[in-house]
C-alpha positions in Angstrom: 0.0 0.0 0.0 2.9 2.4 0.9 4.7 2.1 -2.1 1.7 2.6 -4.8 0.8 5.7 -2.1 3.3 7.5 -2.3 4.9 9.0 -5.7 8.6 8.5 -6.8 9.2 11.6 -6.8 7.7 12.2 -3.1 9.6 14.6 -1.0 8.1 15.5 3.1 9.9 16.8 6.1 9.1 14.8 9.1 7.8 16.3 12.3 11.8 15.9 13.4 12.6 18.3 10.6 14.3 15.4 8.7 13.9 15.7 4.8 12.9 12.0 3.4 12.3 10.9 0.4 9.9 8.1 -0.9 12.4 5.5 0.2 13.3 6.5 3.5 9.7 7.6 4.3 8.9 4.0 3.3 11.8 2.5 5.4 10.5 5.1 8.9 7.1 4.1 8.9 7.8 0.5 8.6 10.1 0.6 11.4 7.6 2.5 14.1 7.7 1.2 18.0 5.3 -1.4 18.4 4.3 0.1 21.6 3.3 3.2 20.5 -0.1 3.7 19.2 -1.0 6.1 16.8 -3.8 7.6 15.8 -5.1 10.7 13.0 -7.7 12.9 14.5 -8.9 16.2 12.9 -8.4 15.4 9.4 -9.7 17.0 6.8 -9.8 17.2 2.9 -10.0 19.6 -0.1 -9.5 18.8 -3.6 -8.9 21.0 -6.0 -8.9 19.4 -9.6 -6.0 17.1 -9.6 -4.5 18.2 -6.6 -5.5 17.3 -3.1 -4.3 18.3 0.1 -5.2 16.6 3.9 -4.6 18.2 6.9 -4.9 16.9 10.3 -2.7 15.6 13.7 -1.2 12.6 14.1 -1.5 11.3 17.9 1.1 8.7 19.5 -0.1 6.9 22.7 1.4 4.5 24.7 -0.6 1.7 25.4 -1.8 2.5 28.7 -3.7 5.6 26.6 -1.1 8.5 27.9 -0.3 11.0 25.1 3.7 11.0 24.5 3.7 12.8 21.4 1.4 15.0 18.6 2.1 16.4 15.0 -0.1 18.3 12.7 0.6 17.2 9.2 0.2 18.6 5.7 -0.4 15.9 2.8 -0.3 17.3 -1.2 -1.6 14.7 -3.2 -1.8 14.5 -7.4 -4.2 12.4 -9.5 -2.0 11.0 -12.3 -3.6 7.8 -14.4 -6.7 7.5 -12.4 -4.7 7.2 -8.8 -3.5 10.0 -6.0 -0.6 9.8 -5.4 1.5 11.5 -2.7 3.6 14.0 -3.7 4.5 16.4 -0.6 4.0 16.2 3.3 5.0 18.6 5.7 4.7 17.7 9.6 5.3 19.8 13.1 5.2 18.7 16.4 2.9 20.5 18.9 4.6 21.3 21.6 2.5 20.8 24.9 3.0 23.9 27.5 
């Protein structure tokens, strides 16, 4: 699913700041601690033609349901034959006071 989602020529900046490409995007999702749940509240979708864009915030729980960690995301997706594809992603992590 994550390699037909996102597009070869993807580029994102993680919530660390990182700059990934489609490969190492591919390579730090797959490797997420299995004792950390996440979860995408607030998201929401425009689409404008071709383009699409999602925004939204990306929860990680432990499993006892504290929160240890919260990004808001930006997603920039483009319809090419008949399927979106991924094509930018910005993330930021919210900063609890």
């Amino acid at each position: 699913f994550l390699i037909n989602l996102y597009d070869d020529e993807f580029h994102g900046i993680i919530a660390s700041g990182q700059s990934v490409d489609k490969a190492k995007i591919i390579e730090f999702l797959e490797t997420s601690n299995p004792h950390v749940l996440q979860s995408i509240e607030d998201i929401k979708a425009k689409v404008y033609g071709v383009v699409a864009v999602t925004t939204g915030k990306l929860v990680s729980k432990s499993k006892s349901g504290s929160i240890i960690g919260q990004s808001r995301f930006t997603h920039i997706y483009l319809r090419k034959s008949d399927q979106w594809k991924m094509i930018e992603s910005q993330g930021t992590v919210i900063i609890q006071e």
